[in-house]
Structures are given as structure tokens and as C-alpha cells.
C-alpha positions in Angstrom: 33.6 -60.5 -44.7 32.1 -59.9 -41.3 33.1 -59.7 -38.0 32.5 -63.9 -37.0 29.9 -63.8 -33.2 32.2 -65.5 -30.4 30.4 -65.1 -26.8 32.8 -65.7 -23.6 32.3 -65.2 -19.5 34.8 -63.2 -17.2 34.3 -64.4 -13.6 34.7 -62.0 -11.4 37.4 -62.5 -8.8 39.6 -64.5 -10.9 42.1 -64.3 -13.7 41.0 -64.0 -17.0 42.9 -64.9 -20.2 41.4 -65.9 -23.5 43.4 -66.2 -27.0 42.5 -66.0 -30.4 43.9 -67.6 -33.4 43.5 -65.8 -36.9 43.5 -67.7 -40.0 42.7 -67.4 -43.6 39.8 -69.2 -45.2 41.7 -72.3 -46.1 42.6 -72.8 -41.9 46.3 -71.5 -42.9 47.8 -69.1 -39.6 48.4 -65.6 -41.1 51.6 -64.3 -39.6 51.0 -61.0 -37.4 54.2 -59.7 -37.8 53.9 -55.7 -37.2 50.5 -56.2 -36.7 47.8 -54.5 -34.0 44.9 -56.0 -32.2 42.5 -53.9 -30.0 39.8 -55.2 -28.2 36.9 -53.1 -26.8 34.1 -53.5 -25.2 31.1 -51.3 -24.3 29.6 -52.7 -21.1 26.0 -51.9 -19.3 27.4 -49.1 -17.7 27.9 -47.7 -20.7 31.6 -47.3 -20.3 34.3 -48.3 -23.0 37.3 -50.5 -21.8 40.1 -50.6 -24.8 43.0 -53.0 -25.0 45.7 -52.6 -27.4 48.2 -54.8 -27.9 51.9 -55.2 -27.0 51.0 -53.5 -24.0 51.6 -55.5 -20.4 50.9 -53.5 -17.2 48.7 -53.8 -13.7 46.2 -54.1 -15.7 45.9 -56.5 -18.2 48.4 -57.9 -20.8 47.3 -58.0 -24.1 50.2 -59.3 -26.7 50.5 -60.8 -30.5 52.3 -63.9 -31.0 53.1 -63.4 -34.7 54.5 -66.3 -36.1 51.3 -68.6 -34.3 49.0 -66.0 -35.3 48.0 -65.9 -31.6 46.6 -62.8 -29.9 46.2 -63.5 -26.0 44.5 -61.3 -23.7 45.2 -61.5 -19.9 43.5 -59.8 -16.9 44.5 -60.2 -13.4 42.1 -61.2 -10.3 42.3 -57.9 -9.0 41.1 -56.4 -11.7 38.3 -58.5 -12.8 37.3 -58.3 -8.8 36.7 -54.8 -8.8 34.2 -54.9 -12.5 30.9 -53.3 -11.5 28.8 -54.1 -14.9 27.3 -57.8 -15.7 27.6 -57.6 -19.7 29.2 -55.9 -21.9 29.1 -56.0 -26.0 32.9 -56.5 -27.8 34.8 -55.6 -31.2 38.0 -57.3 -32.0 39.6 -55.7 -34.6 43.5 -56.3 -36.3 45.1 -53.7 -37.5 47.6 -54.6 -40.8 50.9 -53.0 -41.4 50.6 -52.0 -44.9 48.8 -49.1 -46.1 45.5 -49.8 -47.7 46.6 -47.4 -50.9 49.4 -44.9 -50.2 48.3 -42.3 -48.1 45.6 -44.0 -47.0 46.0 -45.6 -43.6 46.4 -49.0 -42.6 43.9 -51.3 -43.1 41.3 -52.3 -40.1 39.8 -55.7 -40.3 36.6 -56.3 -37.6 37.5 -60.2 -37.2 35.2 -61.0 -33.8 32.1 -59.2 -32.3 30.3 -60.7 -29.9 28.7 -60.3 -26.0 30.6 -60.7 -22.1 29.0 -62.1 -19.3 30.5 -61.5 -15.6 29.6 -63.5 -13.3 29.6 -62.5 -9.8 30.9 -64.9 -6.9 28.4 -66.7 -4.4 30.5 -64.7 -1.8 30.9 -61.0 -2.3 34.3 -59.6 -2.1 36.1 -56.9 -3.8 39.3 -58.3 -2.6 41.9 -60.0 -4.4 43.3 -63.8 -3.1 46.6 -63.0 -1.9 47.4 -66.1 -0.1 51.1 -67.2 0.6 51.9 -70.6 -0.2 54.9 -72.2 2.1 56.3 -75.1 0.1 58.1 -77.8 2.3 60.1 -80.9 2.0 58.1 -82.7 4.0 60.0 -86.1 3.8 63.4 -84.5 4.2 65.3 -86.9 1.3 62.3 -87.0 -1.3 63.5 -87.1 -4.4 
């Protein structure tokens, strides 16, 4: 089967996340246990960002929720702030834990394709919101 078109927008400046559910034909969650996602896109700079899963850092964090059948990407504002390209073109593909014969590899199902759109803020600026929040009682005995 083919690799279903989903479109999405990053804005640029501000967190990102976006999830993904996989399910079978009959709208059943398939369980991800010991499974792998990766997610890369080729953008009009013509570089390749990759996200594998189980993997949190600085960066992004990308992570499988087996039993939900849930695969969640996250990418901070910091990140997204400092993205120089406007679009970019996506595979999402699941890796499966059992060979496809023996010997031959796991098999590598294409699920998603589709295009990214960044939008760029009214006000330019490469740098992060880092505001401090002080949180006060202001009433004293609020409860």
C-alpha cells in the first residue's frame, strides 16, 4: 500500500510537536512494541534532517508510545527559530521488529509522505522566548 499524503506547518519561533497514530485497515491500533519510526525530510536547501525515535535531546524528541500506537515528534522553539529553509518534502517510515524472511532484514513500511511549510514570524528574530514567569499569591489566603 502506499505511503498516505499528510501536509503540516512548523512556525518558526515556536515549539513544534505533532503525533501520529498507526492503524490497520479496520481502524484497530497496531501495538509498536520494539518498533522504529524515522522521519526525514529534504528541505529547499537541499539538506536532510533525520529523526529516529526513542531518541530525546536539545534537539527534538521523537518517541513511540507502543501500546497507543502513538509516535510523537517534538521540537523545541529554539530550534525551530534558527530553520533557514521555507519547505521541505517528508517520509515517515516504521520500522518492524521481525525479520521480513530470516536473514533478510526487518521490514520498512513508508506509512506518510507529504510537504512542510515554515512560516516565518511578522517580527524577525533568531532568538528564543526565554521569559521568567514569577507566580504570586496575590490575595495572600486564596484557596
Amino acid at each position: 500500500m502506499p505511503a498516505a499524503n499528510y501536509n503540516f506547518t512548523i512556525e518558526k519561533g515556536t515549539a513544534f510537536v505533532i503525533s501520529f497514530e498507526y492503524k490497520d485497515n479496520d481502524n484497530n491500533i497496531i501495538n509498536l512494541t520494539n518498533w522504529v519510526a524515522r522521519l526525514r525530510w529534504l528541505d529547499n536547501n537541499s539538506a536532510i534532517t533525520t529523526f529516529i525515535t526513542d531518541t530525546r535531546n536539545s534537539e527534538y524528541e521523537f518517541i513511540i508510545t507502543p501500546e497507543n500506537g502513538k509516535i510523537t515528534l517534538k521540537i523545541p522553539a529554539a530550534i525551530t527559530a534558527g530553520y533557514t529553509f521555507s519547505s521541505a518534502s517528508y517520509d515517515l517510515e516504521l520500522q518492524e521488529p521481525n525479520d521480513l524472511y530470516s536473514g533478510g532484514g526487518k521490514k520498512v513500511f513508508r506509512i506518510l509522505e507529504g510537504n512542510i511549510t515554515v512560516l516565518s514570524r511578522n517580527v524577525s528574530d533568531t532568538e528564543a522566548f526565554t521569559g521568567v514567569f514569577d507566580v504570586q499569591d496575590n490575595c495572600g489566603t486564596c484557596t
